[in-house]
ROVO-577028 format. One record per residue: x, y, z of N, C-alpha, C, O in turn; residue in one letter; residue number from 1. Coordinates in pm, whole numbers, plus 50000, padded with zeros to 5 digits. Layout:
<nodes>
+-------+-------+-------+-------+-------+-------+-------+-------+-------+-------+-------+-------+------+-----+
!  n.c1 !  n.c2 !  n.c3 ! ca.c1 ! ca.c2 ! ca.c3 !  c.c1 !  c.c2 !  c.c3 !  o.c1 !  o.c2 !  o.c3 ! type ! seq !
+-------+-------+-------+-------+-------+-------+-------+-------+-------+-------+-------+-------+------+-----+
!     X !     Y !     Z !     X !     Y !     Z !     X !     Y !     Z !     X !     Y !     Z !    A ! NUM !
...
+-------+-------+-------+-------+-------+-------+-------+-------+-------+-------+-------+-------+------+-----+
</nodes>
This chain:
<nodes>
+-------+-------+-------+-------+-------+-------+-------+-------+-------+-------+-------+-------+------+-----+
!  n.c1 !  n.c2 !  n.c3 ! ca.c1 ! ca.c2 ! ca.c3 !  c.c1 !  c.c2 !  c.c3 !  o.c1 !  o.c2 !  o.c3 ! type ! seq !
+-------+-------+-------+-------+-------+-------+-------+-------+-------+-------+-------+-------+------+-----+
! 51633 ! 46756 ! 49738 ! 51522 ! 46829 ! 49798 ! 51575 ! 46948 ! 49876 ! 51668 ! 46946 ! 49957 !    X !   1 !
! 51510 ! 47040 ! 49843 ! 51544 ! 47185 ! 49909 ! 51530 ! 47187 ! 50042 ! 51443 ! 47105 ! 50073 !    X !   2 !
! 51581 ! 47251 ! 50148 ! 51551 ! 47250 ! 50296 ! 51508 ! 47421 ! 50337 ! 51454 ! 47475 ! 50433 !    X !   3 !
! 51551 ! 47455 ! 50240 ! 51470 ! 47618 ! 50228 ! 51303 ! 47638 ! 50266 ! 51236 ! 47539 ! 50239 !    X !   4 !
! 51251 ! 47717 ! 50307 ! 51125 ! 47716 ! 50307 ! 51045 ! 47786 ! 50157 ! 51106 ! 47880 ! 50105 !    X !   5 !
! 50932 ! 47746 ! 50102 ! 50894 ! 47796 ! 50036 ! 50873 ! 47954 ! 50018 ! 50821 ! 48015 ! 50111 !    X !   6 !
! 50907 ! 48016 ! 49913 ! 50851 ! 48145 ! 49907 ! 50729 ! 48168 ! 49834 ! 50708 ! 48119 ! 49722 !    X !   7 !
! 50632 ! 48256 ! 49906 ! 50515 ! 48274 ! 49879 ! 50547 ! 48377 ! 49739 ! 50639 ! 48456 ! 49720 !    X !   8 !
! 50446 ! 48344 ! 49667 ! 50403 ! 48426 ! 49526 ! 50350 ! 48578 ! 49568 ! 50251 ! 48605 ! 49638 !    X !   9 !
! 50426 ! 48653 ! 49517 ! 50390 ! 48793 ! 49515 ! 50225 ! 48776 ! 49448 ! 50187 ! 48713 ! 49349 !    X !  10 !
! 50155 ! 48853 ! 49540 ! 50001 ! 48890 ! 49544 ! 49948 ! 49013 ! 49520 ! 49830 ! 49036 ! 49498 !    X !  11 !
! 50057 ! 49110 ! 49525 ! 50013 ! 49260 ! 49500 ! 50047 ! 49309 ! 49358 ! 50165 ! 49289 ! 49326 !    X !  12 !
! 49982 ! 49360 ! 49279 ! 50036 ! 49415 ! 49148 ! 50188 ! 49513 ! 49228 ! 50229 ! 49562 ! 49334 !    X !  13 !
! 50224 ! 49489 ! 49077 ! 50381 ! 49611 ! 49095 ! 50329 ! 49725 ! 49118 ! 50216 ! 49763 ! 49085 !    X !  14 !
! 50448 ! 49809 ! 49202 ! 50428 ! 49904 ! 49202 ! 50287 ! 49991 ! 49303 ! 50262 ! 50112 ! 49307 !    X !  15 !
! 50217 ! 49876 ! 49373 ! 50070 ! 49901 ! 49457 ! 50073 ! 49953 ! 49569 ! 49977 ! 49975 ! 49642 !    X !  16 !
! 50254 ! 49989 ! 49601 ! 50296 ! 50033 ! 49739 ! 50207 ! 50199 ! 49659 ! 50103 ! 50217 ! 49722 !    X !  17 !
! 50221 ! 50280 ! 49578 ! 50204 ! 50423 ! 49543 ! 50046 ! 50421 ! 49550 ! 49992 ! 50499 ! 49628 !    X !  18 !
! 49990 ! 50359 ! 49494 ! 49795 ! 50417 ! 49509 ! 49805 ! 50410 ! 49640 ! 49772 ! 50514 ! 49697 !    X !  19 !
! 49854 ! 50281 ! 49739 ! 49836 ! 50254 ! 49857 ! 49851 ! 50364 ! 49943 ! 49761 ! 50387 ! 50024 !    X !  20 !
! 49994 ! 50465 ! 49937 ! 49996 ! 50573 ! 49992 ! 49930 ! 50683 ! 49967 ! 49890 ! 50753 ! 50059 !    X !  21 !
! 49913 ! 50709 ! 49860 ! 49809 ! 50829 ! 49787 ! 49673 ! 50805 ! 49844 ! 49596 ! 50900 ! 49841 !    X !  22 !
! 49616 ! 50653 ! 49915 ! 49479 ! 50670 ! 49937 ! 49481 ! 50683 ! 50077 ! 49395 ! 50744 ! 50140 !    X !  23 !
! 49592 ! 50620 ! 50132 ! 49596 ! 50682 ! 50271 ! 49618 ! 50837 ! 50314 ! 49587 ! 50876 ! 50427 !    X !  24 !
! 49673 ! 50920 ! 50216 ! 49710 ! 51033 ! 50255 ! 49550 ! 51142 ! 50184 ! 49502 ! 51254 ! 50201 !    X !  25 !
! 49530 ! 51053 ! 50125 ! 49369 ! 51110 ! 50074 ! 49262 ! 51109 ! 50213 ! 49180 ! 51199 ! 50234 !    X !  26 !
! 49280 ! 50992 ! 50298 ! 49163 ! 50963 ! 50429 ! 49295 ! 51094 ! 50495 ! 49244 ! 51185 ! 50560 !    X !  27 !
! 49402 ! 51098 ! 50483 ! 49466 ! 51215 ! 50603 ! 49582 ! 51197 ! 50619 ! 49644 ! 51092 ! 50635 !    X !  28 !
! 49645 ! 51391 ! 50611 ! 49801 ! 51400 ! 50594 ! 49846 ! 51315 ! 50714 ! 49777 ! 51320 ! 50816 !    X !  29 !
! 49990 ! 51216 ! 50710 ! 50026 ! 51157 ! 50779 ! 50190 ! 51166 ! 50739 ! 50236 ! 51213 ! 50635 !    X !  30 !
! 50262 ! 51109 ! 50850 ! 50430 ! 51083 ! 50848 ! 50421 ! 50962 ! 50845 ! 50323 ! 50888 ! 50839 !    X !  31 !
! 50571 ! 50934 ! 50850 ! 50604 ! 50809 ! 50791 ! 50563 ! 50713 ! 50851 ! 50512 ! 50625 ! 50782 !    X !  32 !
! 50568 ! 50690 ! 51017 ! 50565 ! 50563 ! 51072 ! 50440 ! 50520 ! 51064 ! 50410 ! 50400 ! 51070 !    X !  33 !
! 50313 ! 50667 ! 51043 ! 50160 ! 50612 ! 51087 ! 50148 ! 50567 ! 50938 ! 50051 ! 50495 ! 50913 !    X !  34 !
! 50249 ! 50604 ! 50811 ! 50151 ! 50533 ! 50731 ! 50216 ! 50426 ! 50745 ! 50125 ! 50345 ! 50733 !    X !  35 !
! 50327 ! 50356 ! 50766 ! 50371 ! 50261 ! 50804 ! 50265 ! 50164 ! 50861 ! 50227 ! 50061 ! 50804 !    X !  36 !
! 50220 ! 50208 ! 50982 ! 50088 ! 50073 ! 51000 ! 49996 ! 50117 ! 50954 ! 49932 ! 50013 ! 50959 !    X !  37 !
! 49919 ! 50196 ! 50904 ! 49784 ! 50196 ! 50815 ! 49848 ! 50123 ! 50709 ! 49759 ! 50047 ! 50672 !    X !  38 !
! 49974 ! 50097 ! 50621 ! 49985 ! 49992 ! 50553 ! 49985 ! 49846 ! 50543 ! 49997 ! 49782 ! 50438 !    X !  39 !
! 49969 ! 49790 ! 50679 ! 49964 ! 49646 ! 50709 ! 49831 ! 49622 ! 50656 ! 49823 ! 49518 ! 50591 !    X !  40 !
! 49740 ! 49679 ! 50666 ! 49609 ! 49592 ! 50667 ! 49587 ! 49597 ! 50476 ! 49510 ! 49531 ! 50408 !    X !  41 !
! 49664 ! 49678 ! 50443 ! 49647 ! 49671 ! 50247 ! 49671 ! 49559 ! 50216 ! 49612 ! 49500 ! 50125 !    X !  42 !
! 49784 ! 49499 ! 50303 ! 49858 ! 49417 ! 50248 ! 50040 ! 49408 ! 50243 ! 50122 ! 49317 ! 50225 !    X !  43 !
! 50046 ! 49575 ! 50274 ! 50204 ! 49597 ! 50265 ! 50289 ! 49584 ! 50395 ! 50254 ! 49615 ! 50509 !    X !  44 !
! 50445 ! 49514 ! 50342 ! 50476 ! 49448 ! 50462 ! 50559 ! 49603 ! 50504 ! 50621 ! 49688 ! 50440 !    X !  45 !
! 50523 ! 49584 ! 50638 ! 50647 ! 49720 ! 50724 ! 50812 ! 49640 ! 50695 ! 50910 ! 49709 ! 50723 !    X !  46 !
! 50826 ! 49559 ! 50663 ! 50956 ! 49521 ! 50631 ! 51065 ! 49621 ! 50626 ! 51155 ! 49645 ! 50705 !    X !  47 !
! 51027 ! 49682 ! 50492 ! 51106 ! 49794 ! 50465 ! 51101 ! 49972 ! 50443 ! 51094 ! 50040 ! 50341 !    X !  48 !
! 51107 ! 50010 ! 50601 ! 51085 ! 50127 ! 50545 ! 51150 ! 50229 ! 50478 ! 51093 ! 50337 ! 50463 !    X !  49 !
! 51263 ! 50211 ! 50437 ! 51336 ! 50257 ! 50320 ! 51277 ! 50288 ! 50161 ! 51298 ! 50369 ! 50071 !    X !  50 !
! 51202 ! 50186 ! 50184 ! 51135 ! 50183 ! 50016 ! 51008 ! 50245 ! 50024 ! 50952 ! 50288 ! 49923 !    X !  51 !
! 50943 ! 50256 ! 50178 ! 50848 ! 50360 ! 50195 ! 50869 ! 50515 ! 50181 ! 50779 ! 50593 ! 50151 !    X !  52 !
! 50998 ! 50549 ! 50205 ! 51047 ! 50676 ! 50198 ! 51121 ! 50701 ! 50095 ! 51156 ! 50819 ! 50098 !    X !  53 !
! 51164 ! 50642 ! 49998 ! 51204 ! 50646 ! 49831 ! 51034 ! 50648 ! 49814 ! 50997 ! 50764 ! 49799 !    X !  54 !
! 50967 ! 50591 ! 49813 ! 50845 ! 50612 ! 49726 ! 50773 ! 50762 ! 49746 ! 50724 ! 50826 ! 49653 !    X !  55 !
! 50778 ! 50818 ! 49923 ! 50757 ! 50887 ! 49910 ! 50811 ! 51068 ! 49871 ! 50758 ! 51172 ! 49831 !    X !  56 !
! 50916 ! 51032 ! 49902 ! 50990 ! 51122 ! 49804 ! 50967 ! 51147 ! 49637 ! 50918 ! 51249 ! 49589 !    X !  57 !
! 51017 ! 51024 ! 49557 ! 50930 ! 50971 ! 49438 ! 50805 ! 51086 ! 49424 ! 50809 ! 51203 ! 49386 !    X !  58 !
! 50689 ! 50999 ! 49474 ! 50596 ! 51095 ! 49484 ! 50554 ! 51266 ! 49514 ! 50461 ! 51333 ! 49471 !    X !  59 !
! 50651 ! 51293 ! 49593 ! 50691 ! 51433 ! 49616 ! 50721 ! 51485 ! 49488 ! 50659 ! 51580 ! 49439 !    X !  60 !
! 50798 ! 51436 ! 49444 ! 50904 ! 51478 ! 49321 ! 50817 ! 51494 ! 49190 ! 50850 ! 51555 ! 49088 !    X !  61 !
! 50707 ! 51432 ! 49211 ! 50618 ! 51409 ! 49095 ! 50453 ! 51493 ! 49081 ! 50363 ! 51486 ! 48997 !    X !  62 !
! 50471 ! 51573 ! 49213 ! 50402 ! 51682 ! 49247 ! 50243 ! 51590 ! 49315 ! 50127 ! 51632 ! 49326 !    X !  63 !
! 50309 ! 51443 ! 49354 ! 50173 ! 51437 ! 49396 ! 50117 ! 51393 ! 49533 ! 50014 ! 51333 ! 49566 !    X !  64 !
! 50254 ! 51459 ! 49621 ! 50202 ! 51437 ! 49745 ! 50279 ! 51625 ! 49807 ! 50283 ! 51695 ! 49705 !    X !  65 !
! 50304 ! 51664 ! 49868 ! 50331 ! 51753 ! 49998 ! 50379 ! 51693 ! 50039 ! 50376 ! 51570 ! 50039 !    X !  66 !
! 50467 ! 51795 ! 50110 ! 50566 ! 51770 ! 50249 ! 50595 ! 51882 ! 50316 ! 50615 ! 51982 ! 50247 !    X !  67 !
! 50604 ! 51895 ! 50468 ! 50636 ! 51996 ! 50546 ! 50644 ! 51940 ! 50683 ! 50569 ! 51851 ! 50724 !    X !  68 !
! 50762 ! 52008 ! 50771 ! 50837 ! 51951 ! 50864 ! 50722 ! 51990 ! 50966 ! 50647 ! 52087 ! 50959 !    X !  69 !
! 50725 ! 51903 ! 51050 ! 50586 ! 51958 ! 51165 ! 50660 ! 51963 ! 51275 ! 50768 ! 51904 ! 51269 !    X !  70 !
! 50616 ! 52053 ! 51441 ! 50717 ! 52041 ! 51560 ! 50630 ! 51938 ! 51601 ! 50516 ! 51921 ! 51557 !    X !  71 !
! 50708 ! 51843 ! 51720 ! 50698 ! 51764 ! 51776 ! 50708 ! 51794 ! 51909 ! 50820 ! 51840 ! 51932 !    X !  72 !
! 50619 ! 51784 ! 52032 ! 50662 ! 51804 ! 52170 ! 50698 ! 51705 ! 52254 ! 50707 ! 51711 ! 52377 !    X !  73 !
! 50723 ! 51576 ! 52156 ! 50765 ! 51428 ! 52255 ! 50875 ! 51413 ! 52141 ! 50872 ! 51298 ! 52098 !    X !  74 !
! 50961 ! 51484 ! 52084 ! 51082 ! 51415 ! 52042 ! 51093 ! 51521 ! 51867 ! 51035 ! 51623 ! 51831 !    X !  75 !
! 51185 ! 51441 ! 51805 ! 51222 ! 51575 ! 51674 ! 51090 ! 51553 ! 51627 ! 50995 ! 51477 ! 51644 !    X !  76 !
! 51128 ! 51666 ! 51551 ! 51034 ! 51711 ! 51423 ! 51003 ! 51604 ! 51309 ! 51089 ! 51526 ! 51268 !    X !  77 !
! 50879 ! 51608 ! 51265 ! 50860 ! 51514 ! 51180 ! 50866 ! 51537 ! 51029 ! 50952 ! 51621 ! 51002 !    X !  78 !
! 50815 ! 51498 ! 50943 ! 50772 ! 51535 ! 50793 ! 50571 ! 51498 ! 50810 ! 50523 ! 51423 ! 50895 !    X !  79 !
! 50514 ! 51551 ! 50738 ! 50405 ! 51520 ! 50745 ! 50387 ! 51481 ! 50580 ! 50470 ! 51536 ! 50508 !    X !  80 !
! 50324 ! 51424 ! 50535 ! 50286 ! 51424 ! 50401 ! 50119 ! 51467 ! 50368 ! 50023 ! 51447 ! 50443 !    X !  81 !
! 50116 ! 51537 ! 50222 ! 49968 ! 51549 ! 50214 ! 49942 ! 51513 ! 50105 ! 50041 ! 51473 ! 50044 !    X !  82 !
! 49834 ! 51509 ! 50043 ! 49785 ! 51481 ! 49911 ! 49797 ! 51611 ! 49828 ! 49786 ! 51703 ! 49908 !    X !  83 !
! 49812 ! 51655 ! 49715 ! 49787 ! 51737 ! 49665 ! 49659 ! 51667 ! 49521 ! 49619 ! 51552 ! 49500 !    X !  84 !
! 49633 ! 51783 ! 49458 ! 49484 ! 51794 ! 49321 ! 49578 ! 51708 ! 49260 ! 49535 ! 51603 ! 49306 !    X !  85 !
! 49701 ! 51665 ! 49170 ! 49739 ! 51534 ! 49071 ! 49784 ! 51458 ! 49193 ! 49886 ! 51390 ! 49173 !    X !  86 !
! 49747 ! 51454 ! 49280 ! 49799 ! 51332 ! 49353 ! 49642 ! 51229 ! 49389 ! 49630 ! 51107 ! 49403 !    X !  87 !
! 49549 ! 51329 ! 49397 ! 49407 ! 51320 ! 49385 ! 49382 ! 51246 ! 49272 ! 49339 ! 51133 ! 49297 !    X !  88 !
! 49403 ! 51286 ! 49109 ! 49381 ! 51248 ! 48965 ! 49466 ! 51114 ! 48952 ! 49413 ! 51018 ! 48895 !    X !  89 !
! 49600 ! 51100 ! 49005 ! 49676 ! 50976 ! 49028 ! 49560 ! 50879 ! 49031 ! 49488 ! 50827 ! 48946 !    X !  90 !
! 49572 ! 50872 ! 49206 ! 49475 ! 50804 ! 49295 ! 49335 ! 50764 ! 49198 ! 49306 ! 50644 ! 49201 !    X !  91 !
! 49286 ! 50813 ! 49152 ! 49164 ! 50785 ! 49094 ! 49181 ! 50703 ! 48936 ! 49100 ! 50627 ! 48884 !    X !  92 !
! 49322 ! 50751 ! 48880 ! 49367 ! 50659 ! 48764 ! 49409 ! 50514 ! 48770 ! 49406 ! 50415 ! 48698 !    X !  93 !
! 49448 ! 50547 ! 48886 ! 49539 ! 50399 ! 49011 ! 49335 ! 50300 ! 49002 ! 49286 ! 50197 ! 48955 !    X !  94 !
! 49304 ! 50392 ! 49061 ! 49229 ! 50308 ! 49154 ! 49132 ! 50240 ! 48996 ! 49093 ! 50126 ! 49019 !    X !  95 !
! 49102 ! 50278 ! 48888 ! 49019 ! 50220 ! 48756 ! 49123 ! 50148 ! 48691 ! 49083 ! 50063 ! 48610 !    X !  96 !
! 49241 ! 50158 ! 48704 ! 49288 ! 50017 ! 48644 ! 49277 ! 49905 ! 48696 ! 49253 ! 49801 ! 48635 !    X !  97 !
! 49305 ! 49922 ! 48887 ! 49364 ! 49792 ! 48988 ! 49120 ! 49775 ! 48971 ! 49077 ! 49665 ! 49005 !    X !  98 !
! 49055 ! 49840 ! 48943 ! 48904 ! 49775 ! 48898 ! 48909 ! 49704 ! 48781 ! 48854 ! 49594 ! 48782 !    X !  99 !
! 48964 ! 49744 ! 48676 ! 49009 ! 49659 ! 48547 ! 49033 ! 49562 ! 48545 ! 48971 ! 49476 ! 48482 !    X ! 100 !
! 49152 ! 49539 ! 48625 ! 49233 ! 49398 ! 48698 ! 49139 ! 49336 ! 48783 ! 49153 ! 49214 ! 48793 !    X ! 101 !
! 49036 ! 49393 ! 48856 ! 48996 ! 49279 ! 48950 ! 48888 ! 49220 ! 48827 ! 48889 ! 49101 ! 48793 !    X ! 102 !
! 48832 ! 49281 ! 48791 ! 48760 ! 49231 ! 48647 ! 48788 ! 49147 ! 48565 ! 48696 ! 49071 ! 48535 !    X ! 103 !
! 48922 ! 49126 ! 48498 ! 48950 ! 49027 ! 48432 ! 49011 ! 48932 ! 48509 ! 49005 ! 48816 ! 48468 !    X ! 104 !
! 49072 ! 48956 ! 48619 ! 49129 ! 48876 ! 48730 ! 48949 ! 48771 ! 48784 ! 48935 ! 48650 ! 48803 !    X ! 105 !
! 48867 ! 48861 ! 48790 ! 48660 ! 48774 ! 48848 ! 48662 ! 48710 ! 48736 ! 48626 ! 48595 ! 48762 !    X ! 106 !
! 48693 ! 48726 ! 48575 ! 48618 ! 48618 ! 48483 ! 48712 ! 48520 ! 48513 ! 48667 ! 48410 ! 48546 !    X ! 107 !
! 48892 ! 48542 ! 48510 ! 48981 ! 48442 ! 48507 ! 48933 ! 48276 ! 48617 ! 48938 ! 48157 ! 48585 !    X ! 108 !
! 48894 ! 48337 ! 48735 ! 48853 ! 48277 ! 48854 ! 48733 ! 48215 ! 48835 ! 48697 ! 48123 ! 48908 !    X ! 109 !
! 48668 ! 48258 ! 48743 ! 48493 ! 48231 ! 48761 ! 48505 ! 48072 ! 48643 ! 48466 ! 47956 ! 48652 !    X ! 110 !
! 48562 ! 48135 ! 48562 ! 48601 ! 48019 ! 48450 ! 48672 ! 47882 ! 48505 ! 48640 ! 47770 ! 48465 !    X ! 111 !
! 48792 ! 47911 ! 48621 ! 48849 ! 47816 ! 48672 ! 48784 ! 47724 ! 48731 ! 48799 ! 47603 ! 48712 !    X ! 112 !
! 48671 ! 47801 ! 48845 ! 48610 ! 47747 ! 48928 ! 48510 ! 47648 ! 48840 ! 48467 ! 47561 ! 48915 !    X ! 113 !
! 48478 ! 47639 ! 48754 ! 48406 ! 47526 ! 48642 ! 48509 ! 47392 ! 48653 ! 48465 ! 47281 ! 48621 !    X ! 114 !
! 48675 ! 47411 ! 48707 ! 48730 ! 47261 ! 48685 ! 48746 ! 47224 ! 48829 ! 48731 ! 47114 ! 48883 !    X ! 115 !
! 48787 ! 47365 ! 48891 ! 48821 ! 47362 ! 49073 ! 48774 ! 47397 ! 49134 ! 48706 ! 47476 ! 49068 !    X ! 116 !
! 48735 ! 47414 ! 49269 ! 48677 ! 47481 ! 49394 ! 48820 ! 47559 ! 49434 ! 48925 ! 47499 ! 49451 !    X ! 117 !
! 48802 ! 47724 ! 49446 ! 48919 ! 47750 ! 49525 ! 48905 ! 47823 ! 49603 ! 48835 ! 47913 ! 49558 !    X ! 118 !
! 48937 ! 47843 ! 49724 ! 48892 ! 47917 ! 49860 ! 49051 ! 47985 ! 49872 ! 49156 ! 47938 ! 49828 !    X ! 119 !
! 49031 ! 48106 ! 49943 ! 49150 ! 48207 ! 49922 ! 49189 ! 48119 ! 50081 ! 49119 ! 48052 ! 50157 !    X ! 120 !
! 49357 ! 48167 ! 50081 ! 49394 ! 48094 ! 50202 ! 49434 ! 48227 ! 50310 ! 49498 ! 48332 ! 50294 !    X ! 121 !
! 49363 ! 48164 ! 50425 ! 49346 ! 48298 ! 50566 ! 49499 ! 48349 ! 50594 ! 49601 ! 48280 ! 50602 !    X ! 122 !
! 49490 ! 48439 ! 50601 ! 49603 ! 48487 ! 50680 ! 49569 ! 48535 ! 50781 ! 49463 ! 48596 ! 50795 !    X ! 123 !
! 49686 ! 48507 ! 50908 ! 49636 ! 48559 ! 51058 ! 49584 ! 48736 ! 51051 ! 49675 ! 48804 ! 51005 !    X ! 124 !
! 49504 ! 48790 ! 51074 ! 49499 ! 48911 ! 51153 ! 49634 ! 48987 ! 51194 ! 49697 ! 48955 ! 51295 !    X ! 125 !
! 49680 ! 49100 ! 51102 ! 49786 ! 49169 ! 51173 ! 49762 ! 49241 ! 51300 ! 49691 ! 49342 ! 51307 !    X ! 126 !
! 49852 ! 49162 ! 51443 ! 49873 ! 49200 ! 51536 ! 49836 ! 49340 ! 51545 ! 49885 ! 49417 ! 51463 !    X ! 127 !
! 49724 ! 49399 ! 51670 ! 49715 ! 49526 ! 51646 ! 49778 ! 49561 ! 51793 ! 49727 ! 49520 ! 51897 !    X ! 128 !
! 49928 ! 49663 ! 51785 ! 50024 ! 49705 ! 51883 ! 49869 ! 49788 ! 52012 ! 49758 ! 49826 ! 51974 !    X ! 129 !
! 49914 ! 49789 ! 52131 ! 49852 ! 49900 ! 52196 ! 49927 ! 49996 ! 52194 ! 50029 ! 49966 ! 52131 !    X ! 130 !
! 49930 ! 50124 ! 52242 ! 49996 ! 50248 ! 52219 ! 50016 ! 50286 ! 52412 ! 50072 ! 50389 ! 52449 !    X ! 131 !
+-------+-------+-------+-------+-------+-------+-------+-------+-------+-------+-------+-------+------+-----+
</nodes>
């Protein structure tokens, strides 16, 4: 018997960190750390923000976000990110597949629920920091 703790089953499609940022930067240009917590409540862990900043680079590179250094009067300079028009067309291609998926993902569930009852399991409320 293992003394490890269980690892939970990945819940997010691959790859869901990129619409995730594209729709945040769609509600408003932001830097790294604020999208950092506007990403908790998607679902995405602040774990790593390394892979937040490869993605958004990534995305840069792919013409579908902006970038430009902003001044700061409480400490350095930042990066800001923005959306650009194919980062817009992305976002909206993103967003009719992950509808696709919840679609065949509602019959998969609807069919089950004929052998099981299944209730999604709570997760606490991410801690909201004061500032």
């Amino acid at each position: 018997m293992s003394t490890q703790p269980e690892k939970l089953p990945e819940v997010l499609p691959k790859n869901f960190l990129r619409p995730c940022l594209l729709l945040l930067l769609r509600e408003r240009a932001a830097h790294g750390y604020d999208l950092l917590e506007r990403l908790e409540p998607l679902g995405v862990s602040r774990a790593d923000p390394g892979r937040l900043y490869r993605a958004l680079r990534a995305l840069e590179a792919e013409g579908l976000v902006h970038s430009a250094w902003e001044a700061s009067e409480a400490g350095p300079d930042r990066r800001i990110y923005e959306l650009t028009r194919p980062g817009m067309e992305s976002l909206h291609a993103a967003s009719q597949s992950l509808l696709q998926t919840q679609l065949v993902l509602g019959t998969f569930l609807s069919r089950y629920s004929e052998f099981v009852a299944l209730t999604p399991q709570q997760q606490p409320a991410p801690a909201v920091s004061a500032r």
